[in-house]
Structure formats: structure tokens, C-alpha cells
N, C-alpha and C positions, 0 to 999 in steps of 0.2 A: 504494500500500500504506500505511495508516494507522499511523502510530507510537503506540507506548504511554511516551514519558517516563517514566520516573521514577528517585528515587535509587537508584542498583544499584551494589554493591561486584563490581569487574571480579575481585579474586578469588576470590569463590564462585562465579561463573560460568566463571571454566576451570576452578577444582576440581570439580565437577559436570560441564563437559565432560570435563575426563578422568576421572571416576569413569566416564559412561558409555563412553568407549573401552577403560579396562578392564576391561568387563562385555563387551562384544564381543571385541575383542583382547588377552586377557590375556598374551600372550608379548612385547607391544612393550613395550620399554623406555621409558619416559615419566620424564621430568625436568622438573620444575614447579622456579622459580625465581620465587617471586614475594615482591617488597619491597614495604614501608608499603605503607602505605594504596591504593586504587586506586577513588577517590569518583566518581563523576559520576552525569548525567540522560540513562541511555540505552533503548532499548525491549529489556528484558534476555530476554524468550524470544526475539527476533530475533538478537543477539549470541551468545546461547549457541545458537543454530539454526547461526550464520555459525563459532564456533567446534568445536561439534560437527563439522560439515562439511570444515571444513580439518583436524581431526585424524585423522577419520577416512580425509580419502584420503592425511594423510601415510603413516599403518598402513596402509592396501592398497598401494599402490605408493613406498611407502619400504622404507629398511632395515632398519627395526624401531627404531631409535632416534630419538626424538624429543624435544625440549627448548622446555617453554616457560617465556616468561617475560613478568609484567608487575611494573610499576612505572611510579610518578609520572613523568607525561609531563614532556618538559623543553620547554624553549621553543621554538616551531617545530618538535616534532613532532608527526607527523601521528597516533601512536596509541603506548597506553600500554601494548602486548601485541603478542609478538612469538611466532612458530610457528618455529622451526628443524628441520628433518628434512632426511635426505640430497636433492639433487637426483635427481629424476625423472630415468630412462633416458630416450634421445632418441626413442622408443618412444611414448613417452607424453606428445609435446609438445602435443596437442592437444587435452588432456585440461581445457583451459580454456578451449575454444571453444565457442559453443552447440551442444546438442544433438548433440555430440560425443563414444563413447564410447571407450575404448583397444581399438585392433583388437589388442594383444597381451594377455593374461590379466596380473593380478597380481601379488604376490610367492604369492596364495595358490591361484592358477589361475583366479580369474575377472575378467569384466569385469563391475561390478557399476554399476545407477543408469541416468539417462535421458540422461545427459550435459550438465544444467543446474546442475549444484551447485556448482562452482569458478567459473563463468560467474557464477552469482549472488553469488558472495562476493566 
């Protein structure tokens, strides 16, 4: 898969990721926390595809609350953005294997996707 580099501020692309889980889930509680600046050279419709993704299965199979956060990476860490949402029912442990999708329904009754989406994130 070809990378497109370039300078991309990490927070207009979770603010944009959760505008649009807003626009879908407007009853989850969403907590953006984001400090300075957050610069780099990354392929930003891929990150914002990779954080679209993870917020939206926290909204389908979370508890409705979800908290993110970025800021300036520190030394030796691996990434400058951080997703918190309740832990997944033991239900839905496989919901990050390939081609794998939840044989129980969601918080909103379905099983939604192909079951590649957490697999590719």
C-alpha cells in the first residue's frame, strides 16, 4: 500500500475523526483532550481512515463514552494519540481477528463490517 507523507497536524485529524462519529453517533459521549502542537510526516487520509475506525467500533461496542487524547510524543513513545473507551465485553474478543465479525449484536443490535477493520489498525 503506497504512503502519501506529508506535514499533517494529528489534531485536525481526530477532530475530523470525531466530527464524523458525531455525525453517525451523536448520543456517545466523546472527550477530545488534545495538547500543543501535534506536527509530523504522516499519510493523513490513512490515519484519519485508522482513527475513524477505532472510534467508531469504540461507539458500536463501547459504553458510549469515549476519551481521546493527543499530544507531543515523549521519548520512546510509540505514538502521540491515545483512544480510551470502556473495555469490550468478553463477547466480542475476536472482534480483532481477521475476517472476524461479533456473533453477538452491538450496544445498538447489530453486527456491523466485514471483520477487517481493527485487524487492519
Amino acid at each position: 500500500m503506497p504512503l502519501r507523507l506529508e506535514p499533517v497536524d494529528l489534531h485536525a485529524l481526530v477532530a475530523e475523526a470525531a466530527d464524523e462519529l458525531r455525525c453517525s453517533s451523536p448520543a456517545i459521549e466523546l472527550d477530545l483532550q488534545l495538547i500543543g502542537p501535534v506536527l509530523g510526516s504522516w499519510d493523513g487520509l490513512r490515519v484519519l481512515q485508522l482513527l475513524v475506525n477505532l472510534l467508531t467500533n469504540a461507539a458500536r461496542y463501547g459504553d458510549g463514552r469515549i476519551s481521546v487524547g493527543a499530544q507531543p510524543a515523549l521519548a520512546g513513545s510509540r505514538s502521540p494519540c491515545s483512544i480510551r473507551a470502556s473495555p469490550f465485553r468478553p463477547s466480542y474478543c475476536t472482534l480483532v481477528d481477521p475476517l472476524t465479525r461479533s456473533r453477538t449484536p452491538n450496544c445498538d443490535g447489530h453486527a456491523a463490517g466485514i471483520g477487517l477493520g481493527l485487524y487492519i489498525c
